[in-house]
N, C-alpha and C positions, 0 to 999 in steps of 0.2 A: 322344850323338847325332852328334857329328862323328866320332867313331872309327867310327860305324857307315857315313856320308858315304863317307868314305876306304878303309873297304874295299870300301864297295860299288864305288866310282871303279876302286879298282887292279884286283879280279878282272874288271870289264868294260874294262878294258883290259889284262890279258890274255890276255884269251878272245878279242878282237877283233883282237890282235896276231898270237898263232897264227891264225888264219882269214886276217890279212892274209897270211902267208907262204907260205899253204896256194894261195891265188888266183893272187898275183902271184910269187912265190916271188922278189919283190927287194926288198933292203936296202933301197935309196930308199925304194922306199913303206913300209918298216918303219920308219925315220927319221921319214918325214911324217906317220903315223899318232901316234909315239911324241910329235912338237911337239904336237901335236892333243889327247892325250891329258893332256898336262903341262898344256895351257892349262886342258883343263874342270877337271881336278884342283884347279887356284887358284881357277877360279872356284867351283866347288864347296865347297870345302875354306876355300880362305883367307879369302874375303872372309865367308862365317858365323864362321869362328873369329874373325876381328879385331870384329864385331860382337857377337860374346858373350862376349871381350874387355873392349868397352867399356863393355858391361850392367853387366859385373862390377864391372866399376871404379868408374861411377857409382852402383852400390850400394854398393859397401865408401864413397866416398865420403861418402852418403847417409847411413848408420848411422855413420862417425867423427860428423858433424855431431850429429848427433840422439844420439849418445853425450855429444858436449861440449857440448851445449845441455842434456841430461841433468843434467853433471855439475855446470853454472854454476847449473841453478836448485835444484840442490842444496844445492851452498856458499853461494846466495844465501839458501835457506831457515834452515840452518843459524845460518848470521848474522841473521837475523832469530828467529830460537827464543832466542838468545843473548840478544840488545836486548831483548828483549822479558819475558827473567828477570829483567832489570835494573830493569825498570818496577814500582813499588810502587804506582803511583797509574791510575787508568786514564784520566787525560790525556797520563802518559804513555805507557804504551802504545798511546793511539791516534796520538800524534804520532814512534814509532818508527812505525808501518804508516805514515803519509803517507811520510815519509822514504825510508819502503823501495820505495812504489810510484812516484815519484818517479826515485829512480834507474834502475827498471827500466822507468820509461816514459816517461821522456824528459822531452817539452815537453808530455804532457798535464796537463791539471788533474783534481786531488781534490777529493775530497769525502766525508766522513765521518760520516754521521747517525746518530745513535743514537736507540729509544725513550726516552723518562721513564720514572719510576716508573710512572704509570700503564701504560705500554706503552699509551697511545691518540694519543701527539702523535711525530714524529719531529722532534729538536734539533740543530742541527749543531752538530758537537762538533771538528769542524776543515774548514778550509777553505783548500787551496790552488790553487784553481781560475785559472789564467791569465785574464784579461780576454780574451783573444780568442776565448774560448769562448762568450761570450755569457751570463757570471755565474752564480750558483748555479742549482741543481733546485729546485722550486717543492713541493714532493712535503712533506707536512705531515702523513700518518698511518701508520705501516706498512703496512697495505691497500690505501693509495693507493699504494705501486709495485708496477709486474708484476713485478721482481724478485724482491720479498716473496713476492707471492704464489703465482709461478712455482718459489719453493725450490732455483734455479740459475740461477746467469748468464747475462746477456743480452747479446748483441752487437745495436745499432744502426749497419749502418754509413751509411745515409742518413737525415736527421732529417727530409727531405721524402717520404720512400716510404711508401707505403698502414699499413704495418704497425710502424711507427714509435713510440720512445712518445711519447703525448700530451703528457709533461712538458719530451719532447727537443724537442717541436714549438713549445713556447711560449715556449723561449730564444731569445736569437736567431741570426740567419740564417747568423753565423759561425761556429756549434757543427753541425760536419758528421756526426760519430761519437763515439759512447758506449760505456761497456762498465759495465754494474750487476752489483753483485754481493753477496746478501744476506748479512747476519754471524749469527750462531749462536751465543747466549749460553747455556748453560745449556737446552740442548734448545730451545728457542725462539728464531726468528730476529727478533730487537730492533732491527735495524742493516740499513746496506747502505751499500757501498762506489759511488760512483759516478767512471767518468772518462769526460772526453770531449778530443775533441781537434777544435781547428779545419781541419787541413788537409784532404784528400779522404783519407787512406790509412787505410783501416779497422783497428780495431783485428784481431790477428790468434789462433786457438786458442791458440798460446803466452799471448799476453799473458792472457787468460783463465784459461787455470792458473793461471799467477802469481798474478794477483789471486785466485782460489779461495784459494789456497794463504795468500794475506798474510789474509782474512778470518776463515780457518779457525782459525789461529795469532793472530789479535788478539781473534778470539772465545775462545778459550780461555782466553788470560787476561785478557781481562775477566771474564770468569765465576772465576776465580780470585781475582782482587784483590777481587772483589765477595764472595765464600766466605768469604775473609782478612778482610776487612773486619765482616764480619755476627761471624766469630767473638770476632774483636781487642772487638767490642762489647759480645755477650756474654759476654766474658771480664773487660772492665773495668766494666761497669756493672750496675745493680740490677735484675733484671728487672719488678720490680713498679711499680718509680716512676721510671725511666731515667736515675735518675743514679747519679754515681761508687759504685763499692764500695768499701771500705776498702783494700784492696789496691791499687786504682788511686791511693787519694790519698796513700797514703803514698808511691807512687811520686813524684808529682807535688810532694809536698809537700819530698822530698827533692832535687829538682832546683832549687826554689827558696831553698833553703837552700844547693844548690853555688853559685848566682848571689847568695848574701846578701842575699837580699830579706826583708827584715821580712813581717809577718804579723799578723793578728790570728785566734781564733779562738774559735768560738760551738758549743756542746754544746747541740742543743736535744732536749725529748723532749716530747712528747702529753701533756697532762694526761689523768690518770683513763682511758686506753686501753683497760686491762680490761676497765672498767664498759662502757668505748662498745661493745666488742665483744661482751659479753655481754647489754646491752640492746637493741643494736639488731641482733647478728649481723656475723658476719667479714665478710662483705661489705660494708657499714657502715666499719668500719671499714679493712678496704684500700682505698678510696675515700677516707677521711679521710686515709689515707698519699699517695695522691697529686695529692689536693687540696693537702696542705702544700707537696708537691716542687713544683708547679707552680708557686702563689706564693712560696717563697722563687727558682724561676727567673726568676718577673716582676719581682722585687723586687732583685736581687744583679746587680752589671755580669758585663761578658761573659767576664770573665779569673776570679771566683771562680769556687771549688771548694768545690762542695754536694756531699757523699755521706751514705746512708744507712749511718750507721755499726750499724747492729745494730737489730732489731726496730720500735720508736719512736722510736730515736735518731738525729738527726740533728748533721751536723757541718758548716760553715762555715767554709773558708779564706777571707777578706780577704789577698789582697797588698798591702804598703804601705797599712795599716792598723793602729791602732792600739785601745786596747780602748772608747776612747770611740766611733772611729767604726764598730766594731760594736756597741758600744750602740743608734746611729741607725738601723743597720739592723736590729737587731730591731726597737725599735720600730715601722720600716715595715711589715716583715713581719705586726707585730700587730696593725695597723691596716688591713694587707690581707686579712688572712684576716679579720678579724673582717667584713669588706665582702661577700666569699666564700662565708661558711656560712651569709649572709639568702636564701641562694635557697630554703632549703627542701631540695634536693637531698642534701643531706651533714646530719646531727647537726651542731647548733654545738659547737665542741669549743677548747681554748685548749693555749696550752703554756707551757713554762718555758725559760730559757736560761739556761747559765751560759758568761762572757767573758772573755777573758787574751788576753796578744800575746808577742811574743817575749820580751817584755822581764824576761819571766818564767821567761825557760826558752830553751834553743835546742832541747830533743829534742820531735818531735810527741806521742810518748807522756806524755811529763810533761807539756807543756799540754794535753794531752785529761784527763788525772789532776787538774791542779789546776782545768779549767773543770768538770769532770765534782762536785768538791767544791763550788764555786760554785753549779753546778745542784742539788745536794742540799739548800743556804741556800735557795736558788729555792723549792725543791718546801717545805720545812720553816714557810716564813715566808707561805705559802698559795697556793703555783702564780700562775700565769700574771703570771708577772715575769720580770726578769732578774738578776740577779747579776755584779756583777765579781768577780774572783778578788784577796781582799785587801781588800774592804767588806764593812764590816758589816751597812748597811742595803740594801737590796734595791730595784731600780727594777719599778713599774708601771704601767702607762695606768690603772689605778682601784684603787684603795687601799680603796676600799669601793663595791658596788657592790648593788642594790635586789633584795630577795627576785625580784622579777618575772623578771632575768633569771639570776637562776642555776641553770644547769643541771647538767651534768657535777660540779662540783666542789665543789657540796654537796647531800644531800638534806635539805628540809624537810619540816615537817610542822605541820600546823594545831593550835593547841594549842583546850583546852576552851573559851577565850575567844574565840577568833576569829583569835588574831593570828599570825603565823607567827615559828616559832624552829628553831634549828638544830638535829636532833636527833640529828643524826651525819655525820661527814664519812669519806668514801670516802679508803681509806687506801693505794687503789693507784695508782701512778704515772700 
């Protein structure tokens, strides 16, 4: 456009120059024409070119900026994908995203809500909100924020103007600007990120991204650590009755052994299980599996280790236990369950245990071998007892117990006289 400027300039003053010589046929006025001619030239000419100059310039300017603003919340992202691999647990990865919004914004306050398990309550799950903001968000269901429900960020940057959120309206009066921003766990948005700042200077699109971007990346791996988590679970545990599998416990049991902690441990199994399954149906019976789990979890502190070691068998670590004080706790056990299976709900059903502690062995294979022997005396000397590994005689809460209640572990029958006798006992485990 200006080369076209400039030629149009030169030939109209050529053309005007010849005509001046033509007129006046003198140098002078060929001189004064030619000043004449120079001046519109610059005006013409120069002062567009210095001003599309300067267009230039404050664009190339404009794009460096927005090139290294590009490039910082790159590297800031970056480093936050890093932090955030780091995180195994999802407190901590929520508390690398505070960290990380934080740096990128200065003096505002966070705030970091997650749903519960139900997804009906929002929990804050961090909180570095400045006091001059006027204390946390009041916001208590995912529905209840327009974030949430909006599915993208919000900028407030008056918390008195018509269109405001209501929740920015009820803090108080030195929280001026907000910025929400939902999180996104596993295709559903669980979360939302909240900042607000007390000065007047609104938050701005950048800072928006940003926060898009830190919600995105801590949704991610939340939903991660929560995937990790559900697998690491069923990986170590039973899916029928939720505790240990045997592969979990011999982990477990081996780590207590690097720390040389004593042990005691307990082989229990169902009496007559077959029978219950085949009298009353499998589902009967895996009902009876974790009716057991449950009360041996009411019953055993919070540091044993109960795993189902195989079909009806269960296993019982004690730490810093010895074989008497799993004796006590079977007992409990038997005296819980027996409380247990009066509801009607479940077959009344009993068990057997057999008992040993380290002191018998350091490998868990050999005390599961020699309590597993114990359990055999158990079951040989008439179920529902217990056995130490190394006695002869057998412990039980009833030594003889009234035709009336036996169930499972023998069947009777009325003889010609009226009276009841044994007339065969159930020879399955």
């Amino acid at each position: 456009m200006i080369l076209l400027n400039v030629a149009w300039v030169m030939s109209v003053t050529a053309v005007s120059g010849v005509l001046a010589l033509r007129v006046s046929a003198g140098w002078a006025a060929l001189a004064a024409y030619a000043a004449i001619a120079s001046i519109s030239l610059f005006v013409l000419t120069a002062l567009p070119l210095r001003y599309f100059l300067l267009e230039q310039r404050r664009a190339a300017t404009a794009r460096e900026e927005q090139l290294s603003d590009e490039s910082d919340r790159r590297h800031f992202e970056s480093q936050l994908v890093r932090a955030l691999d780091m995180a195994d647990e999802s407190v901590d990865a929520v508390a690398v995203a505070v960290r990380g919004l934080q740096e990128r914004m200065g003096a505002a306050g966070v705030e970091i809500m997650l749903a519960d398990s139900s997804r009906a309550h929002l929990m804050r799950t961090a909180d570095a909100t400045a006091k001059a903001t006027g204390g946390a968000c009041r916001v208590d269901t995912p529905r209840g924020c327009p974030a949430v429900r909006a599915g993208h960020a919000l900028r407030f940057d008056d918390s008195d103007a018509l269109d405001a959120c209501p929740h920015l309206r009820s803090r108080s009066s030195s929280c001026s600007a907000a910025l929400c921003v939902p999180i996104n766990v596993m295709g559903s948005t669980t979360g939302v990120i909240h900042l607000t700042r007390s000065d007047p200077a609104p938050f701005l699109p950048r800072d928006a991204m940003t926060a898009s971007g830190v919600a995105q990346q801590l949704g991610s791996r939340l939903g991660l650590v929560a995937a990790m988590a559900q697998s690491e679970l069923q990986a170590n545990t039973d899916p029928l009755t939720g505790l240990l599998n045997r592969r979990s416990l011999e982990n477990q049991v081996r780590a207590l052994r690097a720390d040389q902690v004593p042990y005691g441990i307990v082989l229990a199994d169902l009496d007559h299980f077959k029978t219950l399954n085949d009298t009353h149906g499998h589902d009967a019976g895996d009902r009876a599996l974790r009716v057991f789990a449950r009360v041996m979890r009411a019953v055993v502190e919070s540091d044993d280790l109960i795993c189902r070691y195989g079909g009806e068998e269960f296993v019982l670590v004690l730490p810093h236990a010895n074989s008497n004080d799993a004796s006590a706790v079977v007992d409990r056990i038997r005296a819980e369950l027996q409380t247990v299976t009066t509801d009607g709900q479940t077959p009344s059903f009993t068990f057997s245990a057999g008992i040993t502690d380290t002191t018998d062995g350091d490998d868990l294979a050999e005390l599961v071998t020699k309590a597993d022997q114990a359990l055999l005396r158990a079951k040989s000397d008439g179920r529902n007892r217990s056995v130490v590994a190394g006695e002869i005689t057998g412990r039980s809460i009833a030594e003889s117990r009234p035709a009336a209640v036996i169930g499972l572990d023998d069947i009777v029958a009325t003889t010609a006289n009226g009276s009841l006798s044994p007339v065969a006992s159930l020879q399955s485990s």
